[in-house]
Each structure stands twice: as C-alpha cells, then as structure tokens.
VEXMAR-857665 format. One record per residue (C-alpha): residue in three letters; x, y, z negated; residue number from 1. Coordinates in steps of 0.02 Angstrom, whole numbers, plus 50000, padded with zeros to 5 digits. Last residue first. Layout:
SEVEX    aa      xx      yy      zz     i
SEVEX   ALA       X       Y       Z   NUM
...
This chain:
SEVEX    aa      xx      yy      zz     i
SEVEX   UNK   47034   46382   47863   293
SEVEX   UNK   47060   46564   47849   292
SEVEX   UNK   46934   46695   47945   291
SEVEX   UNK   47021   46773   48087   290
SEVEX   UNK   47054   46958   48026   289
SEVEX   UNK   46929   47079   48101   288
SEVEX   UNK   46858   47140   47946   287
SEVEX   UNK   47003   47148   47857   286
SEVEX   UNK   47080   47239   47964   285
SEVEX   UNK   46940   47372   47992   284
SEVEX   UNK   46942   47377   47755   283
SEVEX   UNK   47106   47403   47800   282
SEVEX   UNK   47109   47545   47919   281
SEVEX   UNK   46952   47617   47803   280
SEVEX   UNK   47073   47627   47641   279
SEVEX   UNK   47230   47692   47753   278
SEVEX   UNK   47091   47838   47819   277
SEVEX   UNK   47005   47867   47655   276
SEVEX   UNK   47154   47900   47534   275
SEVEX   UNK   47187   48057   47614   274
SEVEX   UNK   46999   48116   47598   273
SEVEX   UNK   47004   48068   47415   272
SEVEX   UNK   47150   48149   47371   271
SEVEX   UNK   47059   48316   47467   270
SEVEX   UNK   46937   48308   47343   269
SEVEX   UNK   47009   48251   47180   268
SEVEX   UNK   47158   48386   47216   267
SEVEX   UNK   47007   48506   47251   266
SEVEX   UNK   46930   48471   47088   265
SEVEX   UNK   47055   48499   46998   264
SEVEX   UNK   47131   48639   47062   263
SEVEX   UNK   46947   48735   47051   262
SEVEX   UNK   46883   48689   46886   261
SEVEX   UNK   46712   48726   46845   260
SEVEX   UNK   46724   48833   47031   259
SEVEX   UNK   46744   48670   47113   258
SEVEX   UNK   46582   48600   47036   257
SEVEX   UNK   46481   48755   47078   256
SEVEX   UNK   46551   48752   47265   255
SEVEX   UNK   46459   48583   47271   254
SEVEX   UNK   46315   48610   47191   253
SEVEX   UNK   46305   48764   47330   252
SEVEX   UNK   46327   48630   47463   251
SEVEX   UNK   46208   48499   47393   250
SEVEX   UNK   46081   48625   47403   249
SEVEX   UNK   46121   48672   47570   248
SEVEX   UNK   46105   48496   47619   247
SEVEX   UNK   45952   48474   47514   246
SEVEX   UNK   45839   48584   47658   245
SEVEX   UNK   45852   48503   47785   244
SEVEX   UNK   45981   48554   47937   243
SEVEX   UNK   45919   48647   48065   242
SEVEX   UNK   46063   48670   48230   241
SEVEX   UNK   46175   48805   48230   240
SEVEX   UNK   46342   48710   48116   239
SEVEX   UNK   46303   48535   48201   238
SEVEX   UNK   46425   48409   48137   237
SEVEX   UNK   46517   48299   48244   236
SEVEX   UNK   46687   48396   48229   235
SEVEX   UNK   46680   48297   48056   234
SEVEX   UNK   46855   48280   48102   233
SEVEX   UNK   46854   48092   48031   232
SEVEX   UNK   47029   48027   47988   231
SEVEX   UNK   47124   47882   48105   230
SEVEX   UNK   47295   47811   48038   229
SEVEX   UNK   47411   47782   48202   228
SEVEX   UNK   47536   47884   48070   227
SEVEX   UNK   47623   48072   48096   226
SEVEX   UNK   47528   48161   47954   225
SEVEX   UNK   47530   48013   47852   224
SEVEX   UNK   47719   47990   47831   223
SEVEX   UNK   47710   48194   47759   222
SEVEX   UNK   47562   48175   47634   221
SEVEX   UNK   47672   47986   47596   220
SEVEX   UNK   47841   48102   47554   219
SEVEX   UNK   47738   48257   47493   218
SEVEX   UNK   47637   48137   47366   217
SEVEX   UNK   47781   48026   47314   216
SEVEX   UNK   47896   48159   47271   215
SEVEX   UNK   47764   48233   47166   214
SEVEX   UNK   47732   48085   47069   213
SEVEX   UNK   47927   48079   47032   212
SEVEX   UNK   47909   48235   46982   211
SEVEX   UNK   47770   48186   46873   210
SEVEX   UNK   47840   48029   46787   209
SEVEX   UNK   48019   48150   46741   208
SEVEX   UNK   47901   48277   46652   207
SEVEX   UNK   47867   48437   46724   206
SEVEX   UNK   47681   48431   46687   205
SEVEX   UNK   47640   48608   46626   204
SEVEX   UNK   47461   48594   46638   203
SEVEX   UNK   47436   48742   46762   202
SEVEX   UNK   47599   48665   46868   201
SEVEX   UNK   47510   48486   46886   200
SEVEX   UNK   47340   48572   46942   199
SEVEX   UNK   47410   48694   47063   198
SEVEX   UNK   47544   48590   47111   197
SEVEX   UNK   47439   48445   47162   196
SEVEX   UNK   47330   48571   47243   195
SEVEX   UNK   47436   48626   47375   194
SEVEX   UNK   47523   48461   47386   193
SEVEX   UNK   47348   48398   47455   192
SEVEX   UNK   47321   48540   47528   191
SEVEX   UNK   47447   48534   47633   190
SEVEX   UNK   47407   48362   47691   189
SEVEX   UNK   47224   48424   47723   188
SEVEX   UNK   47305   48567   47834   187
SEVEX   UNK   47405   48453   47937   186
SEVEX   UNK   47297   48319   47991   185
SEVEX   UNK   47330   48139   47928   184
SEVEX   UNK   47357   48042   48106   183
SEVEX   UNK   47248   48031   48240   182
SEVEX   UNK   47106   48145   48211   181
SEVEX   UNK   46942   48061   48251   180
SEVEX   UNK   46769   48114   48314   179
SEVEX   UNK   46845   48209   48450   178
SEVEX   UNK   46896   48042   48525   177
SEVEX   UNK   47078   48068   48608   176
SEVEX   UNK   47143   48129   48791   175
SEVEX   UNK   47086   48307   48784   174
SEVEX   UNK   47190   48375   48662   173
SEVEX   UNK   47343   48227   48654   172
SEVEX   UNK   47468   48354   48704   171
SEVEX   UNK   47441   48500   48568   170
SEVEX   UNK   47406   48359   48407   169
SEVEX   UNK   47579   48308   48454   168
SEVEX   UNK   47672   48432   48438   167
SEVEX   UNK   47549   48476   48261   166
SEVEX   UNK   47603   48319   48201   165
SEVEX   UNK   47796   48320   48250   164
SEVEX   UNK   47816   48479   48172   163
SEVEX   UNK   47713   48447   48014   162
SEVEX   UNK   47819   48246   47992   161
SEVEX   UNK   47980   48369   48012   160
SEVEX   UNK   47913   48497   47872   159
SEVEX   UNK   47871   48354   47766   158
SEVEX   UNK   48026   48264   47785   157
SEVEX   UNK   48126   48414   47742   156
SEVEX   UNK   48042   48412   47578   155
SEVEX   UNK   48101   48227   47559   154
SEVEX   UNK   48264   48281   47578   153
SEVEX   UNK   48243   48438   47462   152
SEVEX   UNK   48199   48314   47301   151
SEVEX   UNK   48313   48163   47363   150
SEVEX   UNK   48476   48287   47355   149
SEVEX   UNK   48426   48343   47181   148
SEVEX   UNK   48307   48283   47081   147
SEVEX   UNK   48270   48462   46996   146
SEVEX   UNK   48224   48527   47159   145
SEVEX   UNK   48075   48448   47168   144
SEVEX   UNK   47980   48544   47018   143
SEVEX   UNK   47924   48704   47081   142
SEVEX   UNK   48060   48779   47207   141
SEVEX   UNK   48029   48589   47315   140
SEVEX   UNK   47827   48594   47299   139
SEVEX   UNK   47840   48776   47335   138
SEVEX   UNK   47927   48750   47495   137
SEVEX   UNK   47877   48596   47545   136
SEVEX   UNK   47683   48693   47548   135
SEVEX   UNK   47734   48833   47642   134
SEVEX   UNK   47844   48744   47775   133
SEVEX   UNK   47720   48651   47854   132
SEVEX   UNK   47540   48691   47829   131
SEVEX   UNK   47563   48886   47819   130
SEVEX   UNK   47728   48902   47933   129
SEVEX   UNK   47681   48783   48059   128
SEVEX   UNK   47505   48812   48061   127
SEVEX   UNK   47537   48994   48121   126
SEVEX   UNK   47659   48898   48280   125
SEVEX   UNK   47499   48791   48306   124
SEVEX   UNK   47373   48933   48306   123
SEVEX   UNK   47492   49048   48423   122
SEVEX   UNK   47506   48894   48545   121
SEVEX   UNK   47331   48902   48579   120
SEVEX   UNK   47273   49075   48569   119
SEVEX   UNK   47392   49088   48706   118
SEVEX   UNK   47315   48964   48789   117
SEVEX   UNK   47153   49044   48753   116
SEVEX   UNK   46991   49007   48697   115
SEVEX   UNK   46852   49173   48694   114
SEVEX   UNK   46694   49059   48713   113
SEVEX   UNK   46605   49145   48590   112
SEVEX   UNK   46567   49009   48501   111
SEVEX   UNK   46724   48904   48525   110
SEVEX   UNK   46855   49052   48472   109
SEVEX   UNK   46766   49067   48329   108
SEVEX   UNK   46769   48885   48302   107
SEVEX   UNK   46945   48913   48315   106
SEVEX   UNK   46988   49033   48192   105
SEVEX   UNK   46882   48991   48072   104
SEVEX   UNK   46965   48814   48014   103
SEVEX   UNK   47132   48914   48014   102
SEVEX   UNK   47042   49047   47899   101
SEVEX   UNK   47006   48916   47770   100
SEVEX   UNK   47173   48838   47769    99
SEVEX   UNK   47265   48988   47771    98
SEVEX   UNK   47151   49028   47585    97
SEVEX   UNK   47193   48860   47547    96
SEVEX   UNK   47373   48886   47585    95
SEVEX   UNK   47373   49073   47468    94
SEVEX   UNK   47270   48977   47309    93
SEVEX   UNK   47429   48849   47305    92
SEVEX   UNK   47557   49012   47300    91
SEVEX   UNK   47453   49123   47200    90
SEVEX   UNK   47460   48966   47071    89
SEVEX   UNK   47644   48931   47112    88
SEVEX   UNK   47709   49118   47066    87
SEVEX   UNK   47877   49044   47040    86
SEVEX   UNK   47960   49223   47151    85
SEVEX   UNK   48015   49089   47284    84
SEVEX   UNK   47843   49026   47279    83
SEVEX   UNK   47764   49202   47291    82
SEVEX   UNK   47849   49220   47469    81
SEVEX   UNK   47814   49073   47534    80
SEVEX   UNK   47600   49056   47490    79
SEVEX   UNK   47618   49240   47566    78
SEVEX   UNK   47682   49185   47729    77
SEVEX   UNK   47553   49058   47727    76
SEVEX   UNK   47443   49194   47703    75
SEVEX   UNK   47495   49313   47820    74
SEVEX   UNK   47482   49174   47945    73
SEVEX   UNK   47307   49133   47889    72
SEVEX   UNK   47267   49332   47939    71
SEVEX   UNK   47378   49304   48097    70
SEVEX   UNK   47256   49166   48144    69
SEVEX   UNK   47093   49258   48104    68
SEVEX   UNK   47147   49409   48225    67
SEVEX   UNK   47198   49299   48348    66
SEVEX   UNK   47007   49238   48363    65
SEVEX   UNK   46944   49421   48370    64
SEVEX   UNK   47059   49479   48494    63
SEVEX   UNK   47068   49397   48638    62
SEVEX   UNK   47236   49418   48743    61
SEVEX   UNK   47274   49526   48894    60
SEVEX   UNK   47288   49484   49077    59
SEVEX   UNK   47207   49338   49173    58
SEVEX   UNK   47281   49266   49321    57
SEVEX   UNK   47152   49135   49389    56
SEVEX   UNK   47104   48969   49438    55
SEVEX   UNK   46963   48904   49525    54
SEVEX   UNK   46828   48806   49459    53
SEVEX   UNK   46693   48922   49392    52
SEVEX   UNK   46869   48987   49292    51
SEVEX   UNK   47026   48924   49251    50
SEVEX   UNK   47129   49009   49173    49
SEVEX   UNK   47321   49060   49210    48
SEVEX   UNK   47401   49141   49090    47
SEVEX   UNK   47480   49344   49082    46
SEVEX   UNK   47520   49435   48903    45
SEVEX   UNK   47587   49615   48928    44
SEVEX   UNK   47736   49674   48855    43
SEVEX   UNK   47818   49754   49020    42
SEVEX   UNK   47641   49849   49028    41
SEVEX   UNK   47639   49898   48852    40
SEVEX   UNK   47794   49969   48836    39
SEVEX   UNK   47780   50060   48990    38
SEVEX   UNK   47617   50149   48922    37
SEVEX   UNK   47708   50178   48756    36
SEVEX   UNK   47865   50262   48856    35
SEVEX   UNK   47774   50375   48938    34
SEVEX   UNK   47720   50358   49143    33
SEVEX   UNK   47696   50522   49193    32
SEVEX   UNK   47858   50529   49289    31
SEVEX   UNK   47840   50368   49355    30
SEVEX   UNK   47962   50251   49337    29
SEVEX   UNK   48144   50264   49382    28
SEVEX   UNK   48204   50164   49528    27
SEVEX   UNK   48211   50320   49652    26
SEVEX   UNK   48286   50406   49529    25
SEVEX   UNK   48434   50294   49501    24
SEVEX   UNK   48470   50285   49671    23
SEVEX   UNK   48448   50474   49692    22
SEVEX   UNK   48591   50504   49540    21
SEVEX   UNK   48684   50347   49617    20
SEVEX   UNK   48719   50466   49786    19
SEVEX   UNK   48621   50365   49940    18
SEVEX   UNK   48705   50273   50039    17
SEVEX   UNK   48597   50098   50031    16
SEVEX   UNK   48464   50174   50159    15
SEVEX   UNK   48530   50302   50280    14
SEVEX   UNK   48512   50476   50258    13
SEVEX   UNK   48680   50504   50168    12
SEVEX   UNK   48757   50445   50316    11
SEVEX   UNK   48663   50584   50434    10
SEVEX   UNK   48727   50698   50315     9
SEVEX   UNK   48934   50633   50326     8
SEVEX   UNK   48918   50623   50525     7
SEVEX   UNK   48849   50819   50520     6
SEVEX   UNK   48991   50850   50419     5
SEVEX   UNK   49128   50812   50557     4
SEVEX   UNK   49259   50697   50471     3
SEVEX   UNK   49431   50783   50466     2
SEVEX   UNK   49568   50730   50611     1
C-alpha cells in the first residue's frame, strides 16, 4: 500500500526531518553577516578581569601597549634575520632597540592602566624570540660555530636558561619583592651578548682567546638568568615625580658617553650590571659569615 502524502508533509514538519538543504540553512549565519565580520567575531579575544572586585568577561585587546610589543618583536625578528645574512652590527643595534621598546611596553600599560593577560603572555612569548633566541643566534652564526658541537650546545643553553627565566618570571609576579629580580633578567643578559658582539665583531676579534671569551659570556649570561642571584629592578624609581635638577644632567652626560662609542660603552655598562648581583651575593655572605676564631 503507497504512503499517503499528507503523512510524508506532516513528517517533513517535524524537527530533525528536515531536507539537509533546510538543515544547512537553518545553521548558516546571517545573511548580512560577511565574511570579515564573521572573521572577526570567531577571532575575538575573551579573559576574565577583575574589576571593583568582581570578575568579568571582557572582549577585545588594548592596543597601544601591544602595539609596543609587536614593534620589539619585529625587532628581535630583525636582530635574526640580519644575523643569518652576518649583518652582526644591525643585528646587536636590532636587541637593544627590542630591549628599549620591551621596557615601554609595560609601563605603558601601567600608566594608563590598560594591563592585560593577554598583554601578558604576548610580552613573554615577544621576549622569547628577542632576548632568547636572537642573541644565541648571532652569537653562534658570528663566531661560536667555529667550535663546533660545544659552540651551538652552549647556544642552546641560552635559549633553555631564557625559557625557563621568563616561565618563571610569569608565576612568581606577585609573590616576590618588586625591588628585586630573581635571577639575571632576560633582556640585560641579551644585551650583554648583544654588545659583546657588537664591540668584539667591529674590532675583528675572531681569535681562538675571544671565542672562547664568547662561549663563556652566553654560557654564564645564560646560568645567570635562571640563578637565586638577586638584581635591582630599579622599579623603585619615580618616573612623574620632581627629580633635581643634576639627574637630568647626569642623564644627557650619560647618553653623550655612549654615543663616543656606543658598543663599548654599553658592553662596560650592562657587564657591570651582570657582575653586580654575584659581587653583592658575596659581599651579603661575607658579611654574615661567623667571624673565624
């Protein structure tokens, strides 16, 4: 016996028989919906924040402080990209250049109160690449590859000891004096190498005793960075209060003595900031070491 039709239309008018043309249709998106607009609301950012004590789903990123942290990640990308063409100067100048917009980034963030944990993690995974790989990358296509195994292990060991650091730099916020960093931070140990190469590469030191030298720097720069050693952040400083008047003296003596010689003087400067934390954490021991009979 054949199927009366008006059983078939009142089964098409149930829900879950409809044709897969109207199924489909029905889970299509708007019609005025483009393609962009859908793009961007598949692609859009969500966090919790809290604010005035309750927390919140907030939409969208901030702007201005992610727009310093991709410029030092173009940088550091830069700093990578002419070391692998042996432009090491460009290469050294490109990590303090990352350097000085990573230092931006989040006191702009700070100031007007735009922090983010998305701002957050994009910082550290920007520092990665400009304070990590960058600089064991043009140390090692400079002058440590011609060691051998030990030049591009102990390149490797910088780029761990980076990873490690920043990891964890990102737990211990909050839980640490603000006056301290634990541990050499990142972008003074790539500076160090930075402008080790700089200086070494513009006076053509590619002796054995130099490479050497510059295996020691990135291997300690790189044991530093995850050490109990404690550095001043110099987060103490005041940046909007009135300062007198022979501090901003001394600071524009001060970029007139880099600019006399600018790898030079920054390797002097930054060595010396490395070499202050083991110096003061045994100048502490000594201090507190039970006096000998």
């Amino acid at each position: 016996m054949s199927q009366d039709p008006r059983n078939t239309e009142h089964d098409l008018s149930q829900p879950g028989n409809e044709t897969p043309g109207e199924a489909a249709a029905d889970r299509a998106p708007p019609a005025e919906e483009d393609l962009a607009a859908a793009f961007v609301r598949e692609t859009e950012v969500i966090e919790e924040a809290v604010e005035n004590g309750q927390k919140v789903r907030r939409k969208g990123i901030y702007l201005l402080p992610n727009l310093f942290t991709t410029s030092a990640l173009f940088a550091g990308f830069f700093a990578v990209v002419a070391g692998i063409n042996g432009d090491f100067t460009a290469a050294a100048v490109a990590i303090f250049i990352a350097m000085v917009l990573d230092g931006l980034d989040g006191r702009v963030a700070r100031m007007t109160n735009t922090q983010s944990a998305f701002g957050a993690e994009y910082d550290s995974l920007a520092d990665m690449l400009s304070f990590g790989v960058a600089p064991a990358l043009v140390a090692f296509t400079w002058i440590l590859q011609d060691i051998g195994k030990t030049g591009w292990v102990v390149a490797f060991l910088y780029v761990a000891c980076a990873a490690l650091r920043l990891a964890r730099f990102n737990v211990q916020i909050g839980s640490v004096d603000k006056k301290w960093f634990i541990g050499l931070p990142s972008p003074s140990a790539a500076a160090l190498v930075a402008a080790s190469v700089w200086t070494f590469h513009t006076l053509d030191a590619e002796a054995f005793g130099f490479k050497l030298l510059m295996l020691f720097i990135v291997g300690a720069a790189g044991v530093l960075m995850v050490s109990n050693i404690r550095y001043h952040s110099f987060k103490e400083i005041d940046l909007k209060g009135p300062v007198p008047f022979v501090v901003l003296l001394a600071i524009v003596l001060g970029f007139v003595v880099i600019s006399v010689q600018p790898s030079v003087m920054l390797l002097l400067l930054f060595g010396a900031y490395v070499a202050s934390g083991p110096v003061m954490a045994a100048m502490r021991k000594l201090k507190h070491a039970p006096p000998t009979a």
